[in-house]
C-alpha positions in Angstrom: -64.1 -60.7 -50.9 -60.9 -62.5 -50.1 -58.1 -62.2 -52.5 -55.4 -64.5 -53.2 -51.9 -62.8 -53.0 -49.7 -63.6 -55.7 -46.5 -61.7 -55.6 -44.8 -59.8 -52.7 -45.9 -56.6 -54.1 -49.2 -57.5 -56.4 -52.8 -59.1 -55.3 -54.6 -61.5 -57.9 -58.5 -61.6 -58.4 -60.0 -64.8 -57.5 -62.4 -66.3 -59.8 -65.6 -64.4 -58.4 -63.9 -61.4 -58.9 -63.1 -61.4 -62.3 -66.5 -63.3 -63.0 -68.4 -60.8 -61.2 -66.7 -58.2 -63.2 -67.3 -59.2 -66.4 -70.9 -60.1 -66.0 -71.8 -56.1 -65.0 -71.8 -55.2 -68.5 -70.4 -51.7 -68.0 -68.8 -51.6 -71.0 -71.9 -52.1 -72.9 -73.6 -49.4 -71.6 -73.9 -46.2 -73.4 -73.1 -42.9 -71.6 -75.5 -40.8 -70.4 -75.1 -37.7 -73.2 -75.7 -40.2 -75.7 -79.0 -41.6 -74.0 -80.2 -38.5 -73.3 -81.4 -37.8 -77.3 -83.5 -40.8 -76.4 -84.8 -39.4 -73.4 -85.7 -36.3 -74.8 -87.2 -37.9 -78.0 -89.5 -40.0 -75.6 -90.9 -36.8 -73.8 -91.8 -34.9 -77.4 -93.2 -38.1 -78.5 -95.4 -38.3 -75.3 -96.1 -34.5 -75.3 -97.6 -34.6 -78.8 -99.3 -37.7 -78.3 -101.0 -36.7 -75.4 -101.8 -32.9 -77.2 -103.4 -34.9 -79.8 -105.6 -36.4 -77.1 -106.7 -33.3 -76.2 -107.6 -31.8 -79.2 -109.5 -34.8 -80.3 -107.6 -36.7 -82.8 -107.3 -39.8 -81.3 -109.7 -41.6 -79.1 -109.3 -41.0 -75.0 -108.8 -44.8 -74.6 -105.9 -44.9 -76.9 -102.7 -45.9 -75.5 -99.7 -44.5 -74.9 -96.0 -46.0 -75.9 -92.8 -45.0 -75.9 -90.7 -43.6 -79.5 -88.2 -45.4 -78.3 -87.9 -48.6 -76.0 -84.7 -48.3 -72.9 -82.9 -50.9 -74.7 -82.8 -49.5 -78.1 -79.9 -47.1 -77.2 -77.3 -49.6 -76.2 -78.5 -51.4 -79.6 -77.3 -48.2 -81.4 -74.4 -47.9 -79.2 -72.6 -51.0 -80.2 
């Protein structure tokens, strides 16, 4: 990416740049301790679900979901 100089000693983002920055999202996203609780709530979800299976509480054709969808974290992030 070209950028535009503006001052002897400073360099001004063009319009892509700062567009292209903005639309990343970073600061939305929540860091990776705090997603991890999610992570590990999906698993022991998953691991009891699929104990239950095996003792015969719930049918074999039964399906299987998630506690927690991927986007619920950043939703209790913000």
């Amino acid at each position: 990416m070209e950028k535009v100089k503006q001052s002897k000693k400073r360099w001004a983002w063009t319009e892509a740049q700062i567009r292209r920055y903005w639309s990343r999202g970073s600061w939305y996203t929540p860091p990776s301790w705090f997603r991890e609780d999610y992570h590990r709530a999906n698993r022991a979800y998953e691991r009891a679900e699929i104990n239950k299976i095996l003792n015969g509480y719930i049918d074999d054709d039964s399906y299987i979901g998630t506690k927690h969808h991927s986007s619920s974290a950043k939703w209790d992030w913000t």
